[in-house]
C-alpha positions in Angstrom: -72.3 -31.4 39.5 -72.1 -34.6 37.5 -68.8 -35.7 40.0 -71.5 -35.6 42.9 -72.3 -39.4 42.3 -68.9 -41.3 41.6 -67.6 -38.7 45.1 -70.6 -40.2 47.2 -69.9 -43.9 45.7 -65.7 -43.5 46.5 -66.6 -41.8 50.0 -69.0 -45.1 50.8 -66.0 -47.4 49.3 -63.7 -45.9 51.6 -65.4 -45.1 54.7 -66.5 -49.0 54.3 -62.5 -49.9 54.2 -61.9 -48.0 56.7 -64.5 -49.9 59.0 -63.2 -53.4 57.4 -66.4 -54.5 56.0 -66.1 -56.2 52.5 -67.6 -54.0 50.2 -68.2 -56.6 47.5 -69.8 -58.7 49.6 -71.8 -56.5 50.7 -72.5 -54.9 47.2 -73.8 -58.6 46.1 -76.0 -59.0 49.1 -77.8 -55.8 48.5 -78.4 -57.0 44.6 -79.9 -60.2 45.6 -82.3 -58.4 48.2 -83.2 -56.3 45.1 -84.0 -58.8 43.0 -85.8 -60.1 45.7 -88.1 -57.1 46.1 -88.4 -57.3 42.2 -89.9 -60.9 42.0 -92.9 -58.7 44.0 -93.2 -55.9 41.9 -92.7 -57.1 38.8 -95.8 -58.5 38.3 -98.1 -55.9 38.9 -95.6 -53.6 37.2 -96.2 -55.6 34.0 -99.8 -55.5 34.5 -100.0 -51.7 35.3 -97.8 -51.1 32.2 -100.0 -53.4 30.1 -103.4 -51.6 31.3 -101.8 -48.0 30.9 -100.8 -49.0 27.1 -104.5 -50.3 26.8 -106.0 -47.2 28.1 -103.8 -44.7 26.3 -104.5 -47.1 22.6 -108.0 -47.9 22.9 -108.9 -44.0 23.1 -110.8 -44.5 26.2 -109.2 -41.6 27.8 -109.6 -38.8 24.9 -113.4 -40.0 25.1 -113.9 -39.4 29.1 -112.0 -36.5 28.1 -114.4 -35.3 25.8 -117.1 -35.9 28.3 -115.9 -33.8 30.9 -114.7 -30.8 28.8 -118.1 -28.6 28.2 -118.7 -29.2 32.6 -114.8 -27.9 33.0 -115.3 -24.7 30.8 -118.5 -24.2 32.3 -116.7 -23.9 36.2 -113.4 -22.2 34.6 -111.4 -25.0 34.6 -108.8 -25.0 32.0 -110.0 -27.5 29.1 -106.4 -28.3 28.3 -105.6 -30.2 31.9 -108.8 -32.3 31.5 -106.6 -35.2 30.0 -103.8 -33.9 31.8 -105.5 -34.7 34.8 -106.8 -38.2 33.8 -103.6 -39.4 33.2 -101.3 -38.0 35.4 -102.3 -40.5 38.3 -101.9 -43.5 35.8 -98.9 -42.4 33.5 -96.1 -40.0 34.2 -94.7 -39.7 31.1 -98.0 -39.6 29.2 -99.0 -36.9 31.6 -95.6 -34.7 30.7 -96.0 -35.6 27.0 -99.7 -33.9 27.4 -98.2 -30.7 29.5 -95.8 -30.4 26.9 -98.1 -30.1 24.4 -100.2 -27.2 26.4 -97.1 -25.3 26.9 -96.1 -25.9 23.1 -99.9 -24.5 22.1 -101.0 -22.4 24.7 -97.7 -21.1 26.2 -95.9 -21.2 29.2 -97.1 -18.0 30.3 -101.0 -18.9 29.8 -103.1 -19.5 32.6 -103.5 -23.2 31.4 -99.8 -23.4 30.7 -99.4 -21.8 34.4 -101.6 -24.6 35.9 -100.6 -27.3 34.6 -97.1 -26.8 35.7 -98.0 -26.4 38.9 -100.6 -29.8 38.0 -97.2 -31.4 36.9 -95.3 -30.1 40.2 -98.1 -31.2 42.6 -99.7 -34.3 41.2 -98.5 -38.1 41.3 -98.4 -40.9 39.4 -100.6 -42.5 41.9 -101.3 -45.8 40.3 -97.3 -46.4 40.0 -96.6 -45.6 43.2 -99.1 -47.7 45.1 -98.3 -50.7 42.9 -94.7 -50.1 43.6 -94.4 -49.8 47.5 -97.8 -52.1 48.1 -96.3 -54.7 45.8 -93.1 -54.5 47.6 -94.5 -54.9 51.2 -96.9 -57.4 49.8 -100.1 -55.8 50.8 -102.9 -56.3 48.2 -105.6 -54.6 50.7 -105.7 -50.8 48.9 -109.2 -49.4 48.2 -108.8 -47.1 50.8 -105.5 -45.8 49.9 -106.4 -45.8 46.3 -109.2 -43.7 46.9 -107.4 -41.2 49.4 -105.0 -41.2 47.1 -107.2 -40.3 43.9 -108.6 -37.4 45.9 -105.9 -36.3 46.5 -105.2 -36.1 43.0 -108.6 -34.5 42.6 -107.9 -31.7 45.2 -104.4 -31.0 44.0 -105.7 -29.9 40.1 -108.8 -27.9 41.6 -106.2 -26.3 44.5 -103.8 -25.7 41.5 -106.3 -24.0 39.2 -107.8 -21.9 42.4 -104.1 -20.8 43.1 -103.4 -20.2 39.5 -106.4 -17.9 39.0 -105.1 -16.2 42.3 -102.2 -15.2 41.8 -102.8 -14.2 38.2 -105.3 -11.8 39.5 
């Protein structure tokens, strides 16, 4: 398996010597559009990054979690995803850090260790990837993706949890 990347990189090298196109060339061109696209993404990527490690330290998020934990035990919804939810859309690695934790406590055979794999499987880092491909087509218009996006989100942890309890049955 781990041969599967230098045989794709020596199969492009030769089936571009084979066609005669100068593969250096070619290979700097595509670096300098990259660090093109990167001059319009860095900057929001610095300032998402900088508001993620605001959120996570200032303990706003264990406090909304807090909030929302006695409405998400009174509908059944596993109190363990609550901040696994809240920061999944902002924070992929936070988000895995968390899911680790609830399979390290609960197990991965629980019903919240169940659902919040298939959170983990179903969810996205929303915040990163509208940053990333908006900031790289330059659009700054994207409340309504945002949104749409959020619910998403939203529908994919309820979905998960209704599945869960379904097929657990």
């Amino acid at each position: 398996m781990e041969a599967v990347i230098p045989f794709i990189v020596t199969a492009l090298c030769a089936y571009g010597l084979f066609r005669r196109v100068n593969i250096f060339d070619s290979f700097v061109e595509g670096v300098k559009e990259g660090i093109g696209t990167l001059r319009f993404i860095a900057p929001t990527m610095i300032a998402l990054l900088v508001a993620v490690g605001t959120l996570r330290a200032s303990g706003l998020l264990d406090f909304i979690a807090d909030l929302i934990r006695p409405l998400a035990d009174t509908v059944g919804f596993p109190a363990e995803l609550v901040p696994m939810g809240l920061l999944r859309p902002v924070s992929g690695s936070g988000a895995t850090a968390i899911f680790t934790g609830i399979l390290e406590n609960s197990g991965a055979d629980s019903f919240a260790g169940r659902c919040a794999a298939v959170v983990a499987g179903s969810t996205e880092t929303t915040f990163y990837a509208v940053t990333m491909y908006y900031g790289a087509a330059g659009i700054k218009k994207i409340r309504h993706t945002l949104f749409s996006a959020l619910l998403a989100d939203f529908t994919a942890l309820v979905v998960s949890v209704v599945t869960v309890s379904f097929l657990m049955a």
